[in-house]
MIDREN-19628 format. One record per residue (C-alpha): x, y, z; residue in one letter; residue number from 1. Coordinates in nm, 4 decimals. Layout:
BEGIN
@xx X	yy Y	zz Z	rest A	nr NUM
...
// end
This chain:
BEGIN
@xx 7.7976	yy 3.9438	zz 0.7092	rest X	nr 1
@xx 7.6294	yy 3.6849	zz 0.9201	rest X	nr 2
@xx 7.2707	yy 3.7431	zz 0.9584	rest X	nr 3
@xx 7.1473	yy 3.8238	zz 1.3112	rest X	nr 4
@xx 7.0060	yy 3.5381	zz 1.5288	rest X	nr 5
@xx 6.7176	yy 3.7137	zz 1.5880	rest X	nr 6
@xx 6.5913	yy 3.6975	zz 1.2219	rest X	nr 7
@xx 6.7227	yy 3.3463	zz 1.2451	rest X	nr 8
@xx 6.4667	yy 3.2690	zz 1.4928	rest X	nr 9
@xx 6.1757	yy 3.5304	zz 1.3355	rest X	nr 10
@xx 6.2059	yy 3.3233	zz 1.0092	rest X	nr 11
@xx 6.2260	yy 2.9834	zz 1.1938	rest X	nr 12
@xx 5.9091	yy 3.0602	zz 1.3949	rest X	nr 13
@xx 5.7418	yy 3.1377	zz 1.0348	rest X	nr 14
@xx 5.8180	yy 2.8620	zz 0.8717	rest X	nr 15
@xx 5.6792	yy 2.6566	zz 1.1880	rest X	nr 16
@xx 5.3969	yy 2.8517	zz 1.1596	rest X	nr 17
@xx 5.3337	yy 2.7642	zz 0.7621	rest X	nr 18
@xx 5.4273	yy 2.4069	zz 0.8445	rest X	nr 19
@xx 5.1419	yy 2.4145	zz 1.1534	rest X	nr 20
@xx 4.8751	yy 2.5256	zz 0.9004	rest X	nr 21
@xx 4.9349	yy 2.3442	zz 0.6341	rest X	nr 22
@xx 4.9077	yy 2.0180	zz 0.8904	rest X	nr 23
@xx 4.5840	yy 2.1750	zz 1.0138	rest X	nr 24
@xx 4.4911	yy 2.2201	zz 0.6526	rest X	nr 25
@xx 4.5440	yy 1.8557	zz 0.6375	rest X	nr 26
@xx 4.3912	yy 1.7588	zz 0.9513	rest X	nr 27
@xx 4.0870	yy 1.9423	zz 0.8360	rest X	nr 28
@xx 4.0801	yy 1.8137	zz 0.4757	rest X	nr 29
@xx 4.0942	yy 1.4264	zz 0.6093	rest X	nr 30
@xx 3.8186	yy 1.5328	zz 0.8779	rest X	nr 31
@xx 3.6136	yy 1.6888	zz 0.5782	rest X	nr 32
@xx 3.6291	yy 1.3974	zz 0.3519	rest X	nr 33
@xx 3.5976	yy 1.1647	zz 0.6451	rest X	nr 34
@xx 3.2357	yy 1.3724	zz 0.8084	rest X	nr 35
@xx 3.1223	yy 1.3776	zz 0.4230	rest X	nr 36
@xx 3.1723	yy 1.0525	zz 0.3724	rest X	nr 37
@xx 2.9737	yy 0.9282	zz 0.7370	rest X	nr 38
@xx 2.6808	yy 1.1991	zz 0.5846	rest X	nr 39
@xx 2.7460	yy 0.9616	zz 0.2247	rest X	nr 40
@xx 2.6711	yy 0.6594	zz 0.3986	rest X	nr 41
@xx 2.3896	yy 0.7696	zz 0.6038	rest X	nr 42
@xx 2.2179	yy 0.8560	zz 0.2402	rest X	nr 43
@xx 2.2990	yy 0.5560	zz 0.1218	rest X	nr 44
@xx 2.1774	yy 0.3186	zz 0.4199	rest X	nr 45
@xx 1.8437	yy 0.5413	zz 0.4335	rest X	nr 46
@xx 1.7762	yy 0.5247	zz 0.0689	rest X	nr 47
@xx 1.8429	yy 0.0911	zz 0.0627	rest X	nr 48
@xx 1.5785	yy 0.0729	zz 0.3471	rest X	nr 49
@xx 1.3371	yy 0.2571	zz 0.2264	rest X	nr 50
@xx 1.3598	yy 0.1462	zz -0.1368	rest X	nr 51
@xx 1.3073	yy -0.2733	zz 0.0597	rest X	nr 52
@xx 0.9984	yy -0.1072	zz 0.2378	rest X	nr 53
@xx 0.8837	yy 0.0258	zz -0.0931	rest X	nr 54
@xx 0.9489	yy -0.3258	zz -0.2806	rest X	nr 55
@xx 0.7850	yy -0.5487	zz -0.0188	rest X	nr 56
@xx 0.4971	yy -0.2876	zz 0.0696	rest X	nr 57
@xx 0.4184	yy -0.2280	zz -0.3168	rest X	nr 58
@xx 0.3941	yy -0.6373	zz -0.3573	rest X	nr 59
@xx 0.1930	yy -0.7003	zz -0.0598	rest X	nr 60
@xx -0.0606	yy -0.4322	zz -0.2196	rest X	nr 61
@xx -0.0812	yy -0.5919	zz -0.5441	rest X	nr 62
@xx -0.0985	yy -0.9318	zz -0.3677	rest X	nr 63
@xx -0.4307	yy -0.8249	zz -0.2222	rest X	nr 64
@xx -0.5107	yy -0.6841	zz -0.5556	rest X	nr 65
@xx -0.5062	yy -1.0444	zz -0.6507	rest X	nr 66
@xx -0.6847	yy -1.2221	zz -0.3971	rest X	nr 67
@xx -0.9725	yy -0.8942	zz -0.4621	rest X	nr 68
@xx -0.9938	yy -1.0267	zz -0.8056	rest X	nr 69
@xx -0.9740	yy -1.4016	zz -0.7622	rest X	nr 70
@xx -1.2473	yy -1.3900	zz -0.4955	rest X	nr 71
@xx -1.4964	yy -1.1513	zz -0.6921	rest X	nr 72
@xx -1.3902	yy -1.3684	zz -1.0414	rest X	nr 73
@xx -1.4102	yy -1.7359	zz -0.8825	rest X	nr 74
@xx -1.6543	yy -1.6957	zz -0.5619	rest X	nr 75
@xx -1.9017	yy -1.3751	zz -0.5735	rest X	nr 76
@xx -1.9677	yy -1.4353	zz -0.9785	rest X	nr 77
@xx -2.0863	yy -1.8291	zz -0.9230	rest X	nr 78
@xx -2.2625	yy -1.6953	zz -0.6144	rest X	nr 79
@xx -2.4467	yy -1.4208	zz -0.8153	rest X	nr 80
@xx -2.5295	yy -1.6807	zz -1.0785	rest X	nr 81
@xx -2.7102	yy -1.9106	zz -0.8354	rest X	nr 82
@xx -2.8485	yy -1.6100	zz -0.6260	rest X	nr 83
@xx -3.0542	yy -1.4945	zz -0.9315	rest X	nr 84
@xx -3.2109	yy -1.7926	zz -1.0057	rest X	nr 85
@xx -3.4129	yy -1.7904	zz -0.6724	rest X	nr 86
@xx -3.7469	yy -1.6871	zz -0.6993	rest X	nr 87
@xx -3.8912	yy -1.4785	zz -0.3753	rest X	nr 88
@xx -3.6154	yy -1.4671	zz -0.0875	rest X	nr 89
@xx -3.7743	yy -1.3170	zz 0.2100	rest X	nr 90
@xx -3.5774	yy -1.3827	zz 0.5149	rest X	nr 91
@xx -3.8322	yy -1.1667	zz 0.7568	rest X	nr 92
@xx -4.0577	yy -1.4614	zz 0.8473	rest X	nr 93
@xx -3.8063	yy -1.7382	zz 0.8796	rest X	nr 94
@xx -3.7304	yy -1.9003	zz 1.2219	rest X	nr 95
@xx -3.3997	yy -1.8635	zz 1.3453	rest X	nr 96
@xx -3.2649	yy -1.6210	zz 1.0559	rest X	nr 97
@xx -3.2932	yy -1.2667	zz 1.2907	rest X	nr 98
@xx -2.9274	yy -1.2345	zz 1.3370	rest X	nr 99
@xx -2.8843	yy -1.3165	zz 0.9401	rest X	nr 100
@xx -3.0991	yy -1.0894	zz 0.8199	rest X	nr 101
@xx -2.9224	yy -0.7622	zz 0.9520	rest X	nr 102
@xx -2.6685	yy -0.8682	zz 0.8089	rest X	nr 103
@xx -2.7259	yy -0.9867	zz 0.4377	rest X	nr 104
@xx -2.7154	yy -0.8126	zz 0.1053	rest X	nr 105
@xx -2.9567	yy -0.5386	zz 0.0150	rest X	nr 106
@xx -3.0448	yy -0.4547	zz -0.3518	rest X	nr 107
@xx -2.8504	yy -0.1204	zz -0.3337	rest X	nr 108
@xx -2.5168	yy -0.3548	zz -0.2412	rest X	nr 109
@xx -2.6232	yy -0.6415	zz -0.4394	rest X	nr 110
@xx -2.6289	yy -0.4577	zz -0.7315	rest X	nr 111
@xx -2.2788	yy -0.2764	zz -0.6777	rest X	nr 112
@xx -2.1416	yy -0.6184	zz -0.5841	rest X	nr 113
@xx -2.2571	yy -0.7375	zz -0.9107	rest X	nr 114
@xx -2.0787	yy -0.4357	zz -1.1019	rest X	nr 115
@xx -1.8017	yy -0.4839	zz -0.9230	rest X	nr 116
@xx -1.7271	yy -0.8309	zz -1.0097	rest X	nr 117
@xx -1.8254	yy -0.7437	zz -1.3847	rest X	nr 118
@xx -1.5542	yy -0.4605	zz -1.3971	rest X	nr 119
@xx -1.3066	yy -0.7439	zz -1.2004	rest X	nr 120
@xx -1.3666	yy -1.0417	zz -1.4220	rest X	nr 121
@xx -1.3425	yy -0.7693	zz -1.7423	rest X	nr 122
@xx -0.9769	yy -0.6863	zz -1.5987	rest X	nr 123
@xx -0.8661	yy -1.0236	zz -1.4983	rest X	nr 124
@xx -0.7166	yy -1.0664	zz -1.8413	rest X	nr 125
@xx -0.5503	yy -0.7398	zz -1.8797	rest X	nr 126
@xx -0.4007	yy -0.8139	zz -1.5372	rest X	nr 127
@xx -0.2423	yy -1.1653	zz -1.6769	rest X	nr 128
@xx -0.1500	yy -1.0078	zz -1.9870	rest X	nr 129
@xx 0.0350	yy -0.7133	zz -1.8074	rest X	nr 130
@xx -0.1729	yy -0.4584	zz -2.0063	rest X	nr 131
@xx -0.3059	yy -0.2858	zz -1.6619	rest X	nr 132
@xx 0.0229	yy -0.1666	zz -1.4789	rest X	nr 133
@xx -0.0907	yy -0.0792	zz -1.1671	rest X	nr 134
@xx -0.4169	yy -0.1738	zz -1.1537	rest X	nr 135
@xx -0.3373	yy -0.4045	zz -0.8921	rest X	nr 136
@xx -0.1645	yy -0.1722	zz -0.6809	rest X	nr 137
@xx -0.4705	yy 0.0606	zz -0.7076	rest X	nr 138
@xx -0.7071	yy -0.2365	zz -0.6344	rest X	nr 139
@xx -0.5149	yy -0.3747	zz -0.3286	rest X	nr 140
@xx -0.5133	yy -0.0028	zz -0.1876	rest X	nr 141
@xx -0.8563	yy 0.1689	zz -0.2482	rest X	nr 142
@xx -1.1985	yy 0.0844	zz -0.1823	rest X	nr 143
@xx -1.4015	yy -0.0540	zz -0.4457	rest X	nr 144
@xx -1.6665	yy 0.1775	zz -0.4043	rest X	nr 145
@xx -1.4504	yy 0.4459	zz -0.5452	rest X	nr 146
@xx -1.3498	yy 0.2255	zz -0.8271	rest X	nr 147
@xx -1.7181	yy 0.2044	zz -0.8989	rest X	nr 148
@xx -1.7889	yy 0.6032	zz -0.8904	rest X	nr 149
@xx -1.7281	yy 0.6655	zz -1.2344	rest X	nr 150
@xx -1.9996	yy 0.6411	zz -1.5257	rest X	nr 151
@xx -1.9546	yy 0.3062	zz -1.6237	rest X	nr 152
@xx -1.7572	yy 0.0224	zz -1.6016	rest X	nr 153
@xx -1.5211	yy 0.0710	zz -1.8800	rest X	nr 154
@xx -1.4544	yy 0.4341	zz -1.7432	rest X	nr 155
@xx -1.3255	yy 0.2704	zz -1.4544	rest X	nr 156
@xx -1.1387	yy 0.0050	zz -1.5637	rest X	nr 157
@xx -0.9736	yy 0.2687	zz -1.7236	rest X	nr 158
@xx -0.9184	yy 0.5075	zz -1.4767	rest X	nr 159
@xx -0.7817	yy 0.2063	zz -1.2709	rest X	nr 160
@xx -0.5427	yy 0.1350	zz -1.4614	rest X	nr 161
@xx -0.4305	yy 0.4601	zz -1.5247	rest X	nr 162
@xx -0.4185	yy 0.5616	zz -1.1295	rest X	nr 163
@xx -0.0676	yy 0.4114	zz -1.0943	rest X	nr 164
@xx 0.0544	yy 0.7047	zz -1.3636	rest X	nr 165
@xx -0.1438	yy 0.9633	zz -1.2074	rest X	nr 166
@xx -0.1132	yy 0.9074	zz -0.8224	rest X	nr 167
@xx 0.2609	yy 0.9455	zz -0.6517	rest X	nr 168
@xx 0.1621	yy 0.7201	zz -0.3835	rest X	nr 169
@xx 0.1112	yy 0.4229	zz -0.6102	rest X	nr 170
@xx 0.3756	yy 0.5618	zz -0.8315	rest X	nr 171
@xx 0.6059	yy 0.5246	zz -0.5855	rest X	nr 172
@xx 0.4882	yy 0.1476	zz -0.4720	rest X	nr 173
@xx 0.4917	yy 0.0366	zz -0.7972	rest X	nr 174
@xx 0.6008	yy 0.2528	zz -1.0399	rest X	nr 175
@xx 0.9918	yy 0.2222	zz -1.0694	rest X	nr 176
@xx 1.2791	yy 0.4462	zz -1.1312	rest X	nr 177
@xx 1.2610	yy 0.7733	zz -1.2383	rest X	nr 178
@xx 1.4427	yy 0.6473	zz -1.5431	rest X	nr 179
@xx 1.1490	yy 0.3745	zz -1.5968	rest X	nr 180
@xx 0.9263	yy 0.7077	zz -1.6154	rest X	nr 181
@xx 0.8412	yy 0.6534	zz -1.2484	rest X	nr 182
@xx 0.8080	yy 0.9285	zz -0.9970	rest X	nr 183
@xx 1.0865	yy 0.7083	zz -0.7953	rest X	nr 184
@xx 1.1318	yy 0.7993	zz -0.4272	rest X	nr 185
@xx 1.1333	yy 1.1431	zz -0.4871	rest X	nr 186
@xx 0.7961	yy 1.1780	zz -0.5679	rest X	nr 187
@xx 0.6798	yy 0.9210	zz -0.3565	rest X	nr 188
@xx 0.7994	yy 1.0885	zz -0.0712	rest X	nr 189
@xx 0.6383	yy 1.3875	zz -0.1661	rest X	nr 190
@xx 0.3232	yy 1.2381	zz -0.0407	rest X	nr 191
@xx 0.3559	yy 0.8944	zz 0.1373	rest X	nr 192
@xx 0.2164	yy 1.0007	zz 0.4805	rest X	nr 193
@xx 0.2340	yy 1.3899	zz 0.4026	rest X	nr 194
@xx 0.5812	yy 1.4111	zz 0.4620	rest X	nr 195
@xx 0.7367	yy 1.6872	zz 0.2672	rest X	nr 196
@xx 1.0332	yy 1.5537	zz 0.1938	rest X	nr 197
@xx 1.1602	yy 1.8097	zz -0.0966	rest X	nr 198
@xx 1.4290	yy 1.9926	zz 0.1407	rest X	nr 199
@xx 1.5769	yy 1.6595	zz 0.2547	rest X	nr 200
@xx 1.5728	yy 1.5061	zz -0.1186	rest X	nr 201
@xx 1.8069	yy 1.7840	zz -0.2166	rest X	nr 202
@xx 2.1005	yy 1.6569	zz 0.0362	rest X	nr 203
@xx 2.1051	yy 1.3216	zz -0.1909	rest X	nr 204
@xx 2.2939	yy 1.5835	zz -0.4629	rest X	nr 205
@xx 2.4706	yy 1.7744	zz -0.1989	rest X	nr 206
@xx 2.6152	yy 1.5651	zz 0.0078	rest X	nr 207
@xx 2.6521	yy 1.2488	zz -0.2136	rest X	nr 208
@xx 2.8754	yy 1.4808	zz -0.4384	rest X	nr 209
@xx 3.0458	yy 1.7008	zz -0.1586	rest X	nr 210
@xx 3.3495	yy 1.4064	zz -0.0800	rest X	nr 211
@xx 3.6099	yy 1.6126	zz -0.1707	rest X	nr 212
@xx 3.4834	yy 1.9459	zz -0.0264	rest X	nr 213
@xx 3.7920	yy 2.0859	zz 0.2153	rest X	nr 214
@xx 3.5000	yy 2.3393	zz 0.3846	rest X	nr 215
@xx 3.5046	yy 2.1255	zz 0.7476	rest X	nr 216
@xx 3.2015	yy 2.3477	zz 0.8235	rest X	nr 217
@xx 3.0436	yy 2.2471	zz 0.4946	rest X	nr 218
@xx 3.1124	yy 1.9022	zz 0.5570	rest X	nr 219
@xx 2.9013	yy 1.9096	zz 0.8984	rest X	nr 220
@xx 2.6471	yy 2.0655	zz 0.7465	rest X	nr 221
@xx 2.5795	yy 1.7705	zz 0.5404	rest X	nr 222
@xx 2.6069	yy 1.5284	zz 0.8126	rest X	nr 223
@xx 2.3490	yy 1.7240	zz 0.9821	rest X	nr 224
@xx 2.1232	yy 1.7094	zz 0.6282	rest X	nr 225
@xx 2.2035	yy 1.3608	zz 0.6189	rest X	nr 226
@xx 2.0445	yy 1.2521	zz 0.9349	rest X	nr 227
@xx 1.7294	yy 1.4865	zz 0.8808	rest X	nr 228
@xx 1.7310	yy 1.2814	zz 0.5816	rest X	nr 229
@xx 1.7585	yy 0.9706	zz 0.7490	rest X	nr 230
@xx 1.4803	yy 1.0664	zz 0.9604	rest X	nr 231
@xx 1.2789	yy 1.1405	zz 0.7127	rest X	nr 232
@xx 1.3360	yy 0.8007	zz 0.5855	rest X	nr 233
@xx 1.2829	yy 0.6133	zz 0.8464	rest X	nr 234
@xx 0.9384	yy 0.7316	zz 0.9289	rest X	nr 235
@xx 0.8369	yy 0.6590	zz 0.5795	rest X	nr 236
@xx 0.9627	yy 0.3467	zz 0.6666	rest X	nr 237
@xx 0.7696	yy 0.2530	zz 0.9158	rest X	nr 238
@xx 0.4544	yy 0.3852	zz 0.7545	rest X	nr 239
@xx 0.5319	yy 0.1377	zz 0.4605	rest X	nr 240
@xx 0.5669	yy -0.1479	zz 0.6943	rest X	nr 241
@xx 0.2308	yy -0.0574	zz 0.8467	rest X	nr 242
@xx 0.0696	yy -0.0274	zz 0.5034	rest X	nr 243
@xx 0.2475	yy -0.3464	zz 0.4433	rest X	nr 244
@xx 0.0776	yy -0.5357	zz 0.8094	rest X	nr 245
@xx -0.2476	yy -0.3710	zz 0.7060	rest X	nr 246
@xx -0.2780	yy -0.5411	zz 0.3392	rest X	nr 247
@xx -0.1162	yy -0.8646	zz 0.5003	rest X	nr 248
@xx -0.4378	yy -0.8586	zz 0.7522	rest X	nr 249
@xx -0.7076	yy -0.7559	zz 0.4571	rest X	nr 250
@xx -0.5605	yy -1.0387	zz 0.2929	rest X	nr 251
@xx -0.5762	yy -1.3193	zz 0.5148	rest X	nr 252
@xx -0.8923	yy -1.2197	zz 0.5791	rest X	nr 253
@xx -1.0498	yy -1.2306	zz 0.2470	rest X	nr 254
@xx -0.9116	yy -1.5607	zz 0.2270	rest X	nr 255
@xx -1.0392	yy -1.6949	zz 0.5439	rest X	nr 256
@xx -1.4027	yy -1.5396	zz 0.4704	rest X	nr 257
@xx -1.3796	yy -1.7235	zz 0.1246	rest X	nr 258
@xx -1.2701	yy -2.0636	zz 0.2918	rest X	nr 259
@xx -1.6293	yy -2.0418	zz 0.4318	rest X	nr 260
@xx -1.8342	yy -1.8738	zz 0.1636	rest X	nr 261
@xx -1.6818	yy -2.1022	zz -0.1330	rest X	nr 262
@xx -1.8518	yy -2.4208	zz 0.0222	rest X	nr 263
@xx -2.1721	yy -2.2307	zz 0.1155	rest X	nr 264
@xx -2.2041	yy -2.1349	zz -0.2433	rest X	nr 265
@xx -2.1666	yy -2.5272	zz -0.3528	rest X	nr 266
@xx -2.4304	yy -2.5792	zz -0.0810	rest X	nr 267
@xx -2.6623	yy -2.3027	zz -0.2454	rest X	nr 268
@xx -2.6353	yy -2.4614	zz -0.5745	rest X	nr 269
@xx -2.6961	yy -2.8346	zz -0.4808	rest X	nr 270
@xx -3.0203	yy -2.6887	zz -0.2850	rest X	nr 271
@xx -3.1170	yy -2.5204	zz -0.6132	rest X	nr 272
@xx -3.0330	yy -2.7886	zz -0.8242	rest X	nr 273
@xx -3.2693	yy -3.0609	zz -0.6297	rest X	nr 274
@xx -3.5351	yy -2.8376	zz -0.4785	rest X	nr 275
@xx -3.5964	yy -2.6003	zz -0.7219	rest X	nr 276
@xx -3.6136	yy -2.2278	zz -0.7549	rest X	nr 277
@xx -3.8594	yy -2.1107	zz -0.4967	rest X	nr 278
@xx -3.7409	yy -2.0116	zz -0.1603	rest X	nr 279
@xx -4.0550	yy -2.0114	zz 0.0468	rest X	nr 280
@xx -4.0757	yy -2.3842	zz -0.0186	rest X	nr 281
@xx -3.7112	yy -2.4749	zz 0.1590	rest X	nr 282
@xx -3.6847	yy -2.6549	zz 0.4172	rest X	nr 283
@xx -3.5100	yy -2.4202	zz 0.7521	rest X	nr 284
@xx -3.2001	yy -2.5213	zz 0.7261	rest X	nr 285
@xx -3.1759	yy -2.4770	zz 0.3397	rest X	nr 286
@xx -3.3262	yy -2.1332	zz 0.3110	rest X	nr 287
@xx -3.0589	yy -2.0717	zz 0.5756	rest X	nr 288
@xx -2.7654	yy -2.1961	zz 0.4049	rest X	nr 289
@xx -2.8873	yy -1.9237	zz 0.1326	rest X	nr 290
@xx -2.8898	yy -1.6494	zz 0.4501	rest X	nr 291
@xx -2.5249	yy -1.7112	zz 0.5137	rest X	nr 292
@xx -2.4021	yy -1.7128	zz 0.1850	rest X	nr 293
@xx -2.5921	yy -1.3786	zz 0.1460	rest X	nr 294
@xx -2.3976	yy -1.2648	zz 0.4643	rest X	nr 295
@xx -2.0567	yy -1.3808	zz 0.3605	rest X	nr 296
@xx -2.1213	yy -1.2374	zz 0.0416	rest X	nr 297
@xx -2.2267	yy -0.8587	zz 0.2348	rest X	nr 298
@xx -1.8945	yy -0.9652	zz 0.4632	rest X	nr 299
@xx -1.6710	yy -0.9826	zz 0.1728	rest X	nr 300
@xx -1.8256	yy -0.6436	zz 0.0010	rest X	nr 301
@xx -1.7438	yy -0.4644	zz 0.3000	rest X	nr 302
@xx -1.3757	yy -0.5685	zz 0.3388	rest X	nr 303
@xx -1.3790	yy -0.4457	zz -0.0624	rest X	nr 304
@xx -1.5866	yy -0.1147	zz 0.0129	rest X	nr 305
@xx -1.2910	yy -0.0342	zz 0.2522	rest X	nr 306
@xx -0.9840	yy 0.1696	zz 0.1707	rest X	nr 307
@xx -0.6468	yy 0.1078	zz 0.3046	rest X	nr 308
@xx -0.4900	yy 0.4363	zz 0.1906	rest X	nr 309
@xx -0.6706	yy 0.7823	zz 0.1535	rest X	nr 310
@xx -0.5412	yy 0.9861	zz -0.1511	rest X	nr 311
@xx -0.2459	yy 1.1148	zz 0.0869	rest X	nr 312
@xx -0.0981	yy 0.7398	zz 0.1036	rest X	nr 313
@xx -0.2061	yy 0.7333	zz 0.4760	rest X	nr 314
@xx -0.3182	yy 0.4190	zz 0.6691	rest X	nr 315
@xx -0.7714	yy 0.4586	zz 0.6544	rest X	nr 316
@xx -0.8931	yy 0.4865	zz 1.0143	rest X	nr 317
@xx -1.1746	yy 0.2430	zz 0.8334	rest X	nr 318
@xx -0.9297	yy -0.0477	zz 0.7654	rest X	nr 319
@xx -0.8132	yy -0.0569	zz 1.1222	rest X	nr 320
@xx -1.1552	yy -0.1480	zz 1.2494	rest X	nr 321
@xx -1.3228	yy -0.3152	zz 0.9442	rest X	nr 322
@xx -1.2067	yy -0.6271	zz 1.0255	rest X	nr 323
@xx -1.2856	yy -0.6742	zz 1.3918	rest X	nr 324
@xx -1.6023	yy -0.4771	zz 1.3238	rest X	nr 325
@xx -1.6692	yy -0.8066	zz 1.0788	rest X	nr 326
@xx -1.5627	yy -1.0479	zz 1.2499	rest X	nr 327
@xx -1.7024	yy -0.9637	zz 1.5465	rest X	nr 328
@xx -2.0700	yy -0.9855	zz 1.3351	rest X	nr 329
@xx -2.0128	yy -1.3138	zz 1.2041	rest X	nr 330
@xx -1.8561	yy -1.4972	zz 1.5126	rest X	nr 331
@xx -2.1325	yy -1.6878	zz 1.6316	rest X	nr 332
@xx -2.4033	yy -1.6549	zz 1.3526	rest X	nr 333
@xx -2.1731	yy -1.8479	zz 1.0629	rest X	nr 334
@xx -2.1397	yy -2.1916	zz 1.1850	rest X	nr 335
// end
């Protein structure tokens, strides 16, 4: 019997309607894979930039690290040695030293200045050697006053050393991979600049590994994740590159305060050597040659004594002005 066109066209319209959804099914799977992949690459892209900002702002740390240690191992330490052999410095009733004398050592910061450059010289050879990971790090990026707050110098050569295992900020500057036993970006990010980056970390196992998902809903989700996540990224980003400018500037100025402290120190000792011990009996200008290698010496302590990052990895509202503040003392009294 034949069958009836109207169950002719009832089971034509079905099967149109199974083809329709299995194209949308399609449609939707390629639209998946394709919104999971754009959320893939996002992840990716944020995680290359901020693992560069992390390399270069980690090396620009330890690279003031260095120049902290060169300058209280090769400059402060000679300028100690001479310092002490001067009998009776009294800048009060010298002509034309006023300006100088509010601004040179006292024995409080003379002493801590000589510490300091004992505990630096002590770790200049477990630097070289490589036997201090992270010491650098945590020398370029905290004050050397709180490297001196512990007991005694060993103590805090040790704890210096150690700080790079204990503290996620420098973990994540110089500490490595996860696999290396670092806290890697994870942990990093759990502090660098207080962002709390724990909900956004978790997308780098959802989405990465959510390709194939056929859930177009799911799939948007992620993208959404992934650009919290890149936002999240980015801002630690740009906090690295500012931690990054801020070393930069300690740096260059260290260097340029040395440039002028490193000849007043050869001055100081060719003074000593043909004069003689005794300050009251130099001439003006000598005793102040000894006044402005006092001052550069207090100069450089100060740019030490100053933190770049607090123990949340922020940017010091100290190192912003420390510079200007002393430069703005010397211009005019250094010649």
């Amino acid at each position: 019997m034949p069958i009836p066109l109207l169950f002719i066209g009832i089971g034509a319209a079905a099967g149109a309607f199974g083809v329709g959804k299995s194209i949308k099914a399609g449609v939707d799977q390629k639209e998946a894979n394709e919104t999971n992949e754009r959320a893939d690459n996002i992840i990716q892209n944020a995680s290359r930039k901020i693992e560069k900002s992390r390399k270069n702002c980690g090396a620009a740390i330890d690279n003031l690290g260095k120049t902290k240690l060169q300058i209280l191992d090769e400059s402060i330490k000679p300028f100690i040695t001479e310092f002490e052999k001067l009998n009776h410095v009294e800048l009060s009733g010298s002509a034309g030293l006023n300006e100088l004398q509010k601004m040179v050592l006292d024995q409080k910061k003379f002493s801590e200045l000589k510490e300091l450059q004992s505990m630096a010289t002590s770790m200049v050879g477990g630097v070289a050697s490589g036997a201090m990971a992270g010491a650098l790090t945590a020398f370029g990026a905290y004050g050397a006053a709180g490297t001196l707050a512990t007991a005694s110098t060993g103590t805090a050569i040790a704890s210096l050393s150690g700080a790079a295992a204990t503290n996620a900020t420098l973990a994540f500057f110089g500490g490595g991979s996860l696999a290396a036993g670092g806290l890697g970006m994870a942990g990093g990010m759990a502090v660098l600049g207080g962002l709390v980056a724990g909900p956004a970390l978790a997308v780098l196992g959802g989405v990465v590994g959510a390709r194939a998902s056929a859930n177009l809903d799911k799939a948007y989700s992620n993208l959404s994740k992934a650009k919290e996540y890149k936002e999240e990224m980015d801002a630690a980003s740009a906090l690295c590159v500012g931690i990054r400018k801020r070393s930069a500037m300690f740096n260059r100025f260290l260097i340029s305060l040395n440039a002028i402290f490193e000849p007043l120190i050869y001055e100081m000792s060719q003074i000593i050597l043909n004069r003689g011990v005794y300050f009251m009996t130099f001439s003006d200008d000598e005793k102040k040659v000894v006044a402005e290698a006092m001052a550069m010496a207090g100069a450089i302590k100060s740019i030490l004594d100053t933190p770049i990052l607090d123990d949340d990895g922020n940017l010091t509202l100290e190192s912003d002005k420390i510079v200007e503040m002393t430069r703005k003392k010397l211009d005019g009294v250094i010649a």
